[in-house]
C-alpha positions as CSV (number, residue, x, y, z in Angstrom):
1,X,59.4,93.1,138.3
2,X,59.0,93.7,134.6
3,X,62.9,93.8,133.9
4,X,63.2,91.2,135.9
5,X,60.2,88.7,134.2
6,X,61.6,89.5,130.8
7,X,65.3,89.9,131.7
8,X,66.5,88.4,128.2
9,X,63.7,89.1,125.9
10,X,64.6,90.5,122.3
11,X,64.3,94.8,122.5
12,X,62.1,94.0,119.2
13,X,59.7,91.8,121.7
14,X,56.8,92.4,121.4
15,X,57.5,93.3,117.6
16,X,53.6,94.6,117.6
17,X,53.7,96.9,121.0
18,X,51.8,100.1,120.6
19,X,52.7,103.5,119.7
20,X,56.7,102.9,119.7
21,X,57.1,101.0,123.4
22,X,58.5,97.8,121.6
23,X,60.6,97.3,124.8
24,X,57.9,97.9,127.0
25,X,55.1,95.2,127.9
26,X,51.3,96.7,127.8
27,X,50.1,97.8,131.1
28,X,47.7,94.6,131.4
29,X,50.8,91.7,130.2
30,X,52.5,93.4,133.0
31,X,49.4,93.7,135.3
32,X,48.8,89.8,135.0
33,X,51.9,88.9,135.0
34,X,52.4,90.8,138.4
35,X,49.8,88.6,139.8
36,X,51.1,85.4,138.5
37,X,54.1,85.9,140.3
38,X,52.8,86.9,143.4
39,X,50.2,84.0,143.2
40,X,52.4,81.3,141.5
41,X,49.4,79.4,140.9
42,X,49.4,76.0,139.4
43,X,46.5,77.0,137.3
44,X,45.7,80.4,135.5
45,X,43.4,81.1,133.1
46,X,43.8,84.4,131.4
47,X,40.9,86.0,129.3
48,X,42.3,89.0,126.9
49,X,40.2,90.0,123.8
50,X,41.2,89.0,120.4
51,X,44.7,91.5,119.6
52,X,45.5,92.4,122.9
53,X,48.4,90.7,123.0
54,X,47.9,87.0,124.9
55,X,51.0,85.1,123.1
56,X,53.5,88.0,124.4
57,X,52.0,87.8,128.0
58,X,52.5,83.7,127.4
59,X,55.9,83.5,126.3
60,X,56.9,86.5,128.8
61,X,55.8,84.5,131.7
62,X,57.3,80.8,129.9
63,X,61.0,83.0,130.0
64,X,60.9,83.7,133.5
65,X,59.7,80.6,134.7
66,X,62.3,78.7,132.6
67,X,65.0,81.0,133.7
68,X,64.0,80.9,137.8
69,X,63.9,77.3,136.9
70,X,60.5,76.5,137.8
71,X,59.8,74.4,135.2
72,X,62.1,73.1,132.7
73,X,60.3,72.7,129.5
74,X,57.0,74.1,127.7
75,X,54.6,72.5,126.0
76,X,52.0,75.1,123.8
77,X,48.7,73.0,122.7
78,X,46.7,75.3,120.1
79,X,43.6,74.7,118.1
80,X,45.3,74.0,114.5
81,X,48.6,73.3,112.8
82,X,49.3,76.6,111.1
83,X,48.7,78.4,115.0
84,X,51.4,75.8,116.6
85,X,53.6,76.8,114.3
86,X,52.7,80.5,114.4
87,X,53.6,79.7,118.5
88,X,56.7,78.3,117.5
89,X,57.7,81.5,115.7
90,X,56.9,83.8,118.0
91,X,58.7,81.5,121.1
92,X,61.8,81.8,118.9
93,X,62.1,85.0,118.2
94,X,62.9,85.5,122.2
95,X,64.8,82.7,122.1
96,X,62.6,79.7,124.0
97,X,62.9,77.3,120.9
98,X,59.8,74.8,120.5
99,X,59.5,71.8,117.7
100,X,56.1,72.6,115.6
101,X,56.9,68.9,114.1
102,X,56.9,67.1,117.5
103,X,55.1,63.6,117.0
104,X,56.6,61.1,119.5
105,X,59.9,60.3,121.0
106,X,62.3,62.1,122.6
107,X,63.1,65.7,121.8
108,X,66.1,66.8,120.5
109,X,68.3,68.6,123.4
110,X,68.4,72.0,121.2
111,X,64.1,72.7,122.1
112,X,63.1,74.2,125.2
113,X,59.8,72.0,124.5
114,X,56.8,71.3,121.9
115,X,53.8,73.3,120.0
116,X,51.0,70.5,119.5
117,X,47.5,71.2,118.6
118,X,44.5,69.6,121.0
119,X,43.8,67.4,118.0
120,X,47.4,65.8,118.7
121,X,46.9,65.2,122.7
122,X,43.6,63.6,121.6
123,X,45.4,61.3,119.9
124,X,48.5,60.0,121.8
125,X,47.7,61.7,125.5
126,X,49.7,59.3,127.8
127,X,52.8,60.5,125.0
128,X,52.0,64.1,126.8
129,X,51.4,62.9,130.2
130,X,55.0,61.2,130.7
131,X,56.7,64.3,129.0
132,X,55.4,66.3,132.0
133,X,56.1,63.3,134.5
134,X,59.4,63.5,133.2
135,X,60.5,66.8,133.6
136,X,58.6,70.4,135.3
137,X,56.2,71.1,132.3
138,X,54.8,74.5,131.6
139,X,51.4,74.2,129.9
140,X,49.6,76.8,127.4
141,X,46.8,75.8,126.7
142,X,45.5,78.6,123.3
143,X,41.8,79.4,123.2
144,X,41.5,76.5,126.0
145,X,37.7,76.3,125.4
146,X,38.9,74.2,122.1
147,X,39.7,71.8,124.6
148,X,35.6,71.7,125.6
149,X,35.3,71.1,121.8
150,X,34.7,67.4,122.4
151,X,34.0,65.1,125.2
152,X,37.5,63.2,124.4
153,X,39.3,65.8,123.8
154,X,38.8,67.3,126.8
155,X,39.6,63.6,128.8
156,X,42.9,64.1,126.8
157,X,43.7,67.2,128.2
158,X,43.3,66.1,131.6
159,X,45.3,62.4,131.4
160,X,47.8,64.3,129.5
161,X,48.4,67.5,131.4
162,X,46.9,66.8,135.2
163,X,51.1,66.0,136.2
164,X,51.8,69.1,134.8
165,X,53.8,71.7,137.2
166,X,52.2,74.9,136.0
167,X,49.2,75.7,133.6
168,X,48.6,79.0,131.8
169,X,45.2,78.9,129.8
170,X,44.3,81.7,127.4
171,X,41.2,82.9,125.8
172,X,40.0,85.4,124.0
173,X,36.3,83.8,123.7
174,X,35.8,81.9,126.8
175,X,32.2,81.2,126.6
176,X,30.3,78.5,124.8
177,X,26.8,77.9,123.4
178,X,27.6,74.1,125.0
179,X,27.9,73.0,128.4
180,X,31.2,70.5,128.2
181,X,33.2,71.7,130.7
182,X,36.7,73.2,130.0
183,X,39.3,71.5,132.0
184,X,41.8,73.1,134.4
185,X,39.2,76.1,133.8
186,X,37.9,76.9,137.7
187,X,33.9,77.5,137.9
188,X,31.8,79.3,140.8
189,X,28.4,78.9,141.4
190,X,26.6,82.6,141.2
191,X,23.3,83.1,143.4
192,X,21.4,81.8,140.5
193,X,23.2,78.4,141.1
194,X,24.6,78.3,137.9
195,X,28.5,78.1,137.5
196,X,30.3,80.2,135.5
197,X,34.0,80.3,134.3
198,X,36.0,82.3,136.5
199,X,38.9,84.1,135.0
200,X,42.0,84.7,137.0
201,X,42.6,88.1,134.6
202,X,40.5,89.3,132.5
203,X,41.3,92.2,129.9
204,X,38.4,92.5,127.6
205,X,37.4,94.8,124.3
206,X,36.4,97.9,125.9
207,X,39.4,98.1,128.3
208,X,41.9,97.3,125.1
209,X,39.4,99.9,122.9
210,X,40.2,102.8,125.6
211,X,43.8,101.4,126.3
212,X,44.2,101.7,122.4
213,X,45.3,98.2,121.8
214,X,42.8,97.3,119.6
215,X,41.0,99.1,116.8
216,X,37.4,100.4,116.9
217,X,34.9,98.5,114.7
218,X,32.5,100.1,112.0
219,X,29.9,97.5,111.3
220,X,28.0,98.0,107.9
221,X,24.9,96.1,107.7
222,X,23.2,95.6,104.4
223,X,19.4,95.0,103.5
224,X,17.7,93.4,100.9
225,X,14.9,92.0,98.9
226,X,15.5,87.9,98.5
227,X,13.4,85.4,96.2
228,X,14.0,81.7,96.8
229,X,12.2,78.4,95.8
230,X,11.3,76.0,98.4
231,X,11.2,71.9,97.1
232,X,7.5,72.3,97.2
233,X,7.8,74.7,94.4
234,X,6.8,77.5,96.0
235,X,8.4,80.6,95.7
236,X,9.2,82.9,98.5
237,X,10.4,86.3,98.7
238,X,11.4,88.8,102.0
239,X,13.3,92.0,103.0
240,X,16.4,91.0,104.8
241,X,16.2,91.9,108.2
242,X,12.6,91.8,108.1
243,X,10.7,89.5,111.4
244,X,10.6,85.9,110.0
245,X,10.6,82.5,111.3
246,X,13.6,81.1,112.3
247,X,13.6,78.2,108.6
248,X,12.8,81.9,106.6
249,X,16.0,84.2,108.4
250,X,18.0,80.9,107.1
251,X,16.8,81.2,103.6
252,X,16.7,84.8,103.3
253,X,20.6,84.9,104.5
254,X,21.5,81.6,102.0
255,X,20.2,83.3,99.4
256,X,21.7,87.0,100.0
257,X,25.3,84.8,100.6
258,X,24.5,83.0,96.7
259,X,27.4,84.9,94.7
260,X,24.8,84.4,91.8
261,X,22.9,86.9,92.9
262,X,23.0,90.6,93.2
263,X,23.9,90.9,97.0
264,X,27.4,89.4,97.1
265,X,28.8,91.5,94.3
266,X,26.9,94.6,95.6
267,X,28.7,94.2,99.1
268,X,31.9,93.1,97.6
269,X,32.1,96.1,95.4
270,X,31.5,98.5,98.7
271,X,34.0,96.6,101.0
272,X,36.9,97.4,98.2
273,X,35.6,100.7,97.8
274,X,35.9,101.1,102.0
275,X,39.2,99.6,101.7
276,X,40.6,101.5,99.0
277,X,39.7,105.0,101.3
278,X,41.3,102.9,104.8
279,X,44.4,102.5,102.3
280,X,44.9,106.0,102.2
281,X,46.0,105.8,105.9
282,X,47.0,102.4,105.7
283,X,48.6,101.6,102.6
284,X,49.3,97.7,103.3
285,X,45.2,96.9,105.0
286,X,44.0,94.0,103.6
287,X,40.6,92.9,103.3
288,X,39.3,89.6,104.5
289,X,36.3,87.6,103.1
290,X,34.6,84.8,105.4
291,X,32.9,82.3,103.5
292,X,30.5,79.4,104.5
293,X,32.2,76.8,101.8
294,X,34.8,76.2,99.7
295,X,32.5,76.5,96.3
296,X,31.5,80.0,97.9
297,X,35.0,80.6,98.6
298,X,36.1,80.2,95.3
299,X,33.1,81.9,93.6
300,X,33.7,85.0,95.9
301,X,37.1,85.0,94.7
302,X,36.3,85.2,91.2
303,X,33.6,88.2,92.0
304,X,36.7,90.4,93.7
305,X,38.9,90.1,90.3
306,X,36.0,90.6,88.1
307,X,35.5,93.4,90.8
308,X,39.3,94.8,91.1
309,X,41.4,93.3,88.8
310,X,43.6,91.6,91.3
311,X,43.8,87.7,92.2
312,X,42.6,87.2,96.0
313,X,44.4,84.6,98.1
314,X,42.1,82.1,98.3
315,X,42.8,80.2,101.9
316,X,40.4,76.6,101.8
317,X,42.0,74.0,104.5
318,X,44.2,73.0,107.4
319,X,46.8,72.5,105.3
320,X,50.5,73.6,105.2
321,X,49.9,75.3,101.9
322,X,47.1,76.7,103.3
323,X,49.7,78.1,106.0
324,X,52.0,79.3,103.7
325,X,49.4,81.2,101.9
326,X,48.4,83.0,105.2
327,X,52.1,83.9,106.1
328,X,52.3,84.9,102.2
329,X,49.3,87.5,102.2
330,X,50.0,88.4,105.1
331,X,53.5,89.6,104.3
332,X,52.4,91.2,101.4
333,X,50.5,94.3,100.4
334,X,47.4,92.4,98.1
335,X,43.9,93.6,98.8
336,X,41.9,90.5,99.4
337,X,41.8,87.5,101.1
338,X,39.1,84.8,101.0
339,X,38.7,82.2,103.7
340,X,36.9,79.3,104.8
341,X,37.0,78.9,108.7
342,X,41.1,79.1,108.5
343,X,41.8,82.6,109.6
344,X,38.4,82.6,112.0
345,X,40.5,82.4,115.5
346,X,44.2,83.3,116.7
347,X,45.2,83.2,113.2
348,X,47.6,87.0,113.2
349,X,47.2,89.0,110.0
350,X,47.3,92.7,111.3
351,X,47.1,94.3,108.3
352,X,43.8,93.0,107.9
353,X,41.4,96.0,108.5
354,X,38.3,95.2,106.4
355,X,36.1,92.4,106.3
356,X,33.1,90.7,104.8
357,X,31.0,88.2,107.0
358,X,30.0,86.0,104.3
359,X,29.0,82.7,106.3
360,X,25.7,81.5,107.6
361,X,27.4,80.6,110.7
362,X,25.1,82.1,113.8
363,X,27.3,81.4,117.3
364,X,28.7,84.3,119.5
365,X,31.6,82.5,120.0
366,X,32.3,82.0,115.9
367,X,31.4,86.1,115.6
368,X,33.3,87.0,117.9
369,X,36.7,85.0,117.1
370,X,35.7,86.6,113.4
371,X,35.6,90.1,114.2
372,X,38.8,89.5,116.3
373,X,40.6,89.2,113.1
374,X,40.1,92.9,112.3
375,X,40.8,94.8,115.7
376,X,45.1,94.1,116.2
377,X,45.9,97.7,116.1
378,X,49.3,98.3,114.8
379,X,49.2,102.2,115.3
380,X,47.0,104.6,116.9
381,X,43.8,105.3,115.4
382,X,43.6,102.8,113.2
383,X,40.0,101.3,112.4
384,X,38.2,98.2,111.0
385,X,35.2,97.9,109.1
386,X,33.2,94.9,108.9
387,X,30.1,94.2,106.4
388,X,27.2,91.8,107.4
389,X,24.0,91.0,106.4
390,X,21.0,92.6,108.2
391,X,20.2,89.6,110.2
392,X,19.0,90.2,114.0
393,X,21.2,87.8,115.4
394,X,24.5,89.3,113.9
395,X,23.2,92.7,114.7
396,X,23.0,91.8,118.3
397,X,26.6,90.7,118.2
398,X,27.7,93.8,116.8
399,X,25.9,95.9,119.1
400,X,27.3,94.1,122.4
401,X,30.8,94.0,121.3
402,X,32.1,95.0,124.6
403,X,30.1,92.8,127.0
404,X,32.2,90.5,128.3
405,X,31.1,87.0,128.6
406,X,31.9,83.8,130.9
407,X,31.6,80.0,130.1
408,X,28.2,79.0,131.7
409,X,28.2,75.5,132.7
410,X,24.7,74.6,133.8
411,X,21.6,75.0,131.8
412,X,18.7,77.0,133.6
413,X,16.4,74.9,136.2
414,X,13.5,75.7,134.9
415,X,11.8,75.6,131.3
416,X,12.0,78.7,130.0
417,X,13.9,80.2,132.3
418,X,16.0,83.2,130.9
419,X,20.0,82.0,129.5
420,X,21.8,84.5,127.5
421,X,24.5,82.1,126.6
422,X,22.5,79.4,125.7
423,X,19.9,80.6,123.3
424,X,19.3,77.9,121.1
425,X,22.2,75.2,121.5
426,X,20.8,73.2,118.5
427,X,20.5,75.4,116.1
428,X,24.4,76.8,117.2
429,X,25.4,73.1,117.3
430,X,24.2,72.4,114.1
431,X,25.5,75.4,112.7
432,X,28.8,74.5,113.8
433,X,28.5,70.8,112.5
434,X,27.7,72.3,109.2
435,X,30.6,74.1,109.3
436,X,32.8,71.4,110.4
437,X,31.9,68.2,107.8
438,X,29.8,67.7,105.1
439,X,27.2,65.5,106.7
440,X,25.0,65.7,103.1
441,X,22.1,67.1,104.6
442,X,23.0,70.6,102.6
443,X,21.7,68.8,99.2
444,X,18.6,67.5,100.8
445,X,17.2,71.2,102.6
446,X,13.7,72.1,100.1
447,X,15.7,75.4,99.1
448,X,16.7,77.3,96.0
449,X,18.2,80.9,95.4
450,X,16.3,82.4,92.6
451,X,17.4,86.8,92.9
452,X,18.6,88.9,95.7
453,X,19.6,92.7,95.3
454,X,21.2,94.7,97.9
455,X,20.4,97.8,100.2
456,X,22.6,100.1,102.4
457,X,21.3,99.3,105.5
458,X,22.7,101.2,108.6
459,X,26.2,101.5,110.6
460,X,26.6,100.1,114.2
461,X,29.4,101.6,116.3
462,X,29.9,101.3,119.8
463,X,26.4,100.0,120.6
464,X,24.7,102.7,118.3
465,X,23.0,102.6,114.8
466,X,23.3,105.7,112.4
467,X,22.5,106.1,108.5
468,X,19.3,105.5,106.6
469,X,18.6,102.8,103.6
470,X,20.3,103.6,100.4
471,X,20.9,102.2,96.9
472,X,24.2,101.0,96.4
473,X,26.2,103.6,94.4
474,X,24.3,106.0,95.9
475,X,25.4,109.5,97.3
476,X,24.2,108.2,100.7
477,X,26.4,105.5,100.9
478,X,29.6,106.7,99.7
479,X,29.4,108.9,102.7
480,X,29.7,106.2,105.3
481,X,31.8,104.5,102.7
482,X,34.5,107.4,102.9
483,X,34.8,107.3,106.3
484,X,38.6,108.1,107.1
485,X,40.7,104.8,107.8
486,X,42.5,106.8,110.6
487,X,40.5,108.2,113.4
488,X,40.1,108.1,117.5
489,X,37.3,106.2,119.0
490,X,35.2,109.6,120.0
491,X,35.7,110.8,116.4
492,X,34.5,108.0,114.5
493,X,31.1,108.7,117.0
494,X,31.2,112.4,115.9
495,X,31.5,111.7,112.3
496,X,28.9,109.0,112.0
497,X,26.4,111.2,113.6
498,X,27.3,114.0,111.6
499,X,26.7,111.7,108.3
500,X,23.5,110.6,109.4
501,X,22.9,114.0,110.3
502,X,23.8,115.4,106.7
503,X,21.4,112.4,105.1
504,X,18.4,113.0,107.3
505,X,18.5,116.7,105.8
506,X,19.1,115.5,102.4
507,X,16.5,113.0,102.3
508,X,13.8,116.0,103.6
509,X,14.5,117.9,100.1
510,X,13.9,115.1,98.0
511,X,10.6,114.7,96.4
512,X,8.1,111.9,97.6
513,X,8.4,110.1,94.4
514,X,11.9,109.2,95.1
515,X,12.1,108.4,98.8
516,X,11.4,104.6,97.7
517,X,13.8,103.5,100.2
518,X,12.6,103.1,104.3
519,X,13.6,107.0,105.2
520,X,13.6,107.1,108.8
521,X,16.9,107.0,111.1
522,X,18.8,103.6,112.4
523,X,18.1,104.4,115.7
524,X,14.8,104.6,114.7
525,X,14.4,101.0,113.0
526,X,15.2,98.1,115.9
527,X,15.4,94.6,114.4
528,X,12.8,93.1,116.1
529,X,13.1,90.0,117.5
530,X,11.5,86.5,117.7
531,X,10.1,87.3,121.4
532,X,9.1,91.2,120.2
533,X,7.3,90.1,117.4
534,X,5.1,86.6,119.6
535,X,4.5,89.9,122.1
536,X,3.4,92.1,119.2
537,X,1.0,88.9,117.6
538,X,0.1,88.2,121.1
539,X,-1.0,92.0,121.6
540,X,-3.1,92.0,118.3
541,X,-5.0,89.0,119.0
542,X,-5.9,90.5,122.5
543,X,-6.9,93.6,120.7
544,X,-9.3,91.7,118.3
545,X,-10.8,89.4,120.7
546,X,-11.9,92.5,122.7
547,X,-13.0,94.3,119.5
548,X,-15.3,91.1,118.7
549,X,-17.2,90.9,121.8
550,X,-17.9,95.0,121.1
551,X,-18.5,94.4,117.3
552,X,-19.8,91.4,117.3
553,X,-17.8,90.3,114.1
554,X,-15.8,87.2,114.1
555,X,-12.0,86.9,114.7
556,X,-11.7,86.2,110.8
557,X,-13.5,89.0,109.1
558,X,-11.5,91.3,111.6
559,X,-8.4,90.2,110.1
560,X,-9.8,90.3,106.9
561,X,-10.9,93.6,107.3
562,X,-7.4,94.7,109.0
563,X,-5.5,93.5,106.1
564,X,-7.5,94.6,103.6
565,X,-7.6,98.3,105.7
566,X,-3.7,98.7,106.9
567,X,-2.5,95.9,103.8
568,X,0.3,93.6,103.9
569,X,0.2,89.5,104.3
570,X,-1.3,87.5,107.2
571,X,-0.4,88.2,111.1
572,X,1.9,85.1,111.3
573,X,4.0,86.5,107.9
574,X,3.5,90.2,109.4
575,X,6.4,92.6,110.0
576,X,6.6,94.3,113.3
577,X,5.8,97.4,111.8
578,X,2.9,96.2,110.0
579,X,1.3,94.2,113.0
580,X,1.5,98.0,115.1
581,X,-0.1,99.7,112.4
582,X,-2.7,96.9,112.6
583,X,-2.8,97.1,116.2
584,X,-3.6,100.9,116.6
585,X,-6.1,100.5,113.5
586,X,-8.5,98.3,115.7
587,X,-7.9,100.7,118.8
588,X,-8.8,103.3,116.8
589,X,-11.9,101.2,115.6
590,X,-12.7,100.7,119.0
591,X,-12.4,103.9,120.5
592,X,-14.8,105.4,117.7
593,X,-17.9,102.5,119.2
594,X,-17.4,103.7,122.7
């Protein structure tokens, strides 16, 4: 079936197959493309983490089905201009020829068919619609649940592609923190009654991880202590990572993001230090910065060449220079990139093997398309190292890296009621917004950066934590820092372990005086969340209201005296930490009255 399905495909194809089978398809392309063609579905929607290899599996299936004549042209629709042109490049290198620069008309006799992006149907969809009324249309629709992006764009898709003969969607990121439905995308109702996308093959991160087609990834997660002013005047400060209301989290992370502060050079300076040890093993990895803005962008960029002494590629827009300076970097061997949104999804820069999560933007579905920038493996054990800021959310992310997610389409019945997909759709929605335009609202939020210093926070790996807190520069952090570029999956476990091992015993010899950094274990520090910390308030308030009717003291002075006993701010500014210690204070209070 294989030689058959890809009977005239270059021996070059695909020119990123692993470990030296270049004429080979993976065993998944061939696995789905085994059940297409025993299927021959009209629809199919095919989920495949970020790097496994979805455009090969698309334009594999598109050659057979041109050459058994099933259909007779191919139209690829994909989420921006430089990615239909990156689909035209790959098409011809196997020789199916498609026209990047299709706007109307008809096409010359010389294409095989058209790469469009969803922005282009959305605009001229009955132009789409009699192409495929025309002639047997093959349609592939990239990262389909772009076509769920908007309410008309996904009515374009379906007036324009409903006479189509075949469809093949693709996704790496099929689920959404929406519920607009993804067309030509089949749902089933679970015994919940909600519907969820189903996929018709799925091939996600942990299969590819074991499967060595993608590279592990080595998140380093950095602390800190942030000062800000709000428009009131008042001036607030927090650890990074820290239990704070949802307004606070935002500031904290703004501020740690300002490249006027200490943060942002602190973590840039580690990430080039981390890249300069993977480019031992890889001499050509690049490094990737994702910014929130383009006046971030730009300042970042000036940090690295203070930092290195090399020009980063600075990557700002939709643009065909902004294309050109993708394909450029990427063909090259410079250290840094710096981006704003553009290399965020399907965008192919294998080389790129460290990265910096420098945006404020909080979605799964943004994360996860960012971190699948890092992870196409080129050869085996290869590995990719991403720095974030120690913010629960993104921690989360991190740490479920290999659960594999569907689209969910309906929102719980009840109030309340448990969704793990849709976890505040405002705030994601209005991260996104921010993101997409300038709407003015940024000038108007009562907030100013003032300081921020940074704080070796922990590595997460595989759904584990390891290391301690420690300065930057320090000993401590050079040793997760030096972590070899080149290593299997099981030995990038061993070696973290033994790291955190090694600075558990250092830190015991050190004397009191010095250990001013939090000295206890990763696994030993949970971010807590929102709901862990209501619980823990929730708990103390129980605990005093008991302890008043045995003391007969008032809530207040309980408090008071808590505070003043155990120390630290009021229970609604409390850490987790600090509210337990308060907690087993007025046990212990009220144990010693019995």
């Amino acid at each position: 079936m294989t030689t058959t399905a890809s009977h005239h495909l270059s021996p070059a194809f695909p020119g990123r197959a692993p470990w030296g089978t270049a004429n080979k398809l993976r065993a998944w392309q061939e696995k789905a493309l085994e059940r297409y063609l025993q299927e021959q579905p009209r629809d199919f929607l095919a989920v495949a983490t970020p790097g496994a290899g979805k455009t090969t599996f698309a334009l594999t299936l598109a050659s057979w089905l041109l050459h058994h004549h099933v259909v007779q042209q191919v139209t690829v629709v994909a989420p921006t201009e430089h990615l239909k042109k990156q689909w035209a490049d790959a098409a011809a290198r196997i020789g199916i020829k498609l026209d990047p620069e299709y706007s109307a008309g008809p096409l010359s006799k010389e294409y095989h068919g058209v790469a469009v992006t969803y922005a282009g149907v959305g605009v001229r969809p009955m132009l789409h619609r009699n192409r495929c009324e025309q002639r047997k249309t093959l349609v592939i629709l990239d990262e389909i649940h772009h076509a769920g992006d908007s309410k008309s764009w996904g009515e374009a898709c379906l007036e324009a592609f409903e006479p189509a003969a075949r469809r093949l969607a693709l996704t790496g990121t099929p689920f959404r923190s929406d519920t607009n439905p993804i067309p030509f995308v089949a749902y089933e109702e679970g015994q919940d009654g909600i519907r969820r996308s189903s996929a018709d093959y799925t091939y996600g991160y942990g299969n590819a991880l074991g499967d060595g087609v993608v590279r592990p990834v080595i998140f380093l997660s950095y602390s800190g202590n942030m000062r800000w002013r709000t428009k009131a005047g008042d001036e607030v400060a927090a650890k990074l990572g820290e239990p704070m209301t949802k307004d606070a989290i935002s500031q904290a992370w703004r501020t740690a993001l300002d490249p006027r502060g200490d943060w942002m050079p602190n973590v840039l300076r580690a990430a080039d230090q981390r890249l300069t040890e993977v480019r031992k093993s890889i001499p050509d990895a690049g490094g990737l910065v994702i910014a929130t803005d383009q006046d971030q962008a730009r300042a970042y960029a000036k940090l690295i060449r203070e930092i290195t002494g090399a020009k980063a590629t600075v990557v700002l827009s939709d643009e065909a220079a902004a294309s050109r300076r993708i394909d450029d970097f990427s063909a090259s061997d410079e250290r840094w990139m710096v981006a704003v949104r553009m290399v965020s999804e399907g965008v192919d820069v294998p080389r790129l093997a460290v990265g910096v999560y420098a945006t404020t933007i909080s979605t799964p579905l943004f994360f996860a398309q960012a971190v699948g920038r890092f992870v196409r493996s080129r050869r085996r054990g290869e590995t990719a190292s991403v720095f974030l800021p120690t913010i629960p959310g993104l921690l989360g992310f991190a740490n479920e890296m290999e659960l594999e997610r569907d689209h969910v389409l309906d929102k719980p019945k009840k109030e309340g009621e448990e969704d793990p997909y849709a976890e505040s759709e405002k705030e994601m929605a209005e991260a996104e917004r921010e993101l997409d335009e300038d709407t003015g609202e940024q000038d108007m939020l009562p907030f100013e950066a003032l300081e921020s210093d940074a704080v070796f926070d922990r590595v997460l790996y595989d759904g584990a934590e390891f290391g301690m807190q420690a300065h930057p520069g320090s000993e401590e952090e050079q040793d997760y820092l030096g972590i070899p570029g080149l290593l299997e999956p099981d030995q990038v476990q061993m070696l973290l372990q033994k790291r955190q091992a090694r600075q558990i015993a250092h830190s015991r010899k050190k004397p009191d005086s010095e250990a001013d950094l939090l000295e206890l274990p990763a696994d030993r520090r949970p971010v807590v969340s929102h709901k862990e910390l209501l619980e823990l308030r929730k708990q103390l308030n129980t605990m005093v209201g008991a302890y008043v009717h045995q003391s007969g003291k008032p809530h207040g002075v309980i408090h008071t005296e808590l505070r003043r006993v155990c120390g630290g701010p009021p229970s609604a500014e409390a850490t987790g930490g600090q509210l337990r210690e308060r907690i087993r204070k007025v046990q212990e209070w009220a144990t010693r009255m019995r």
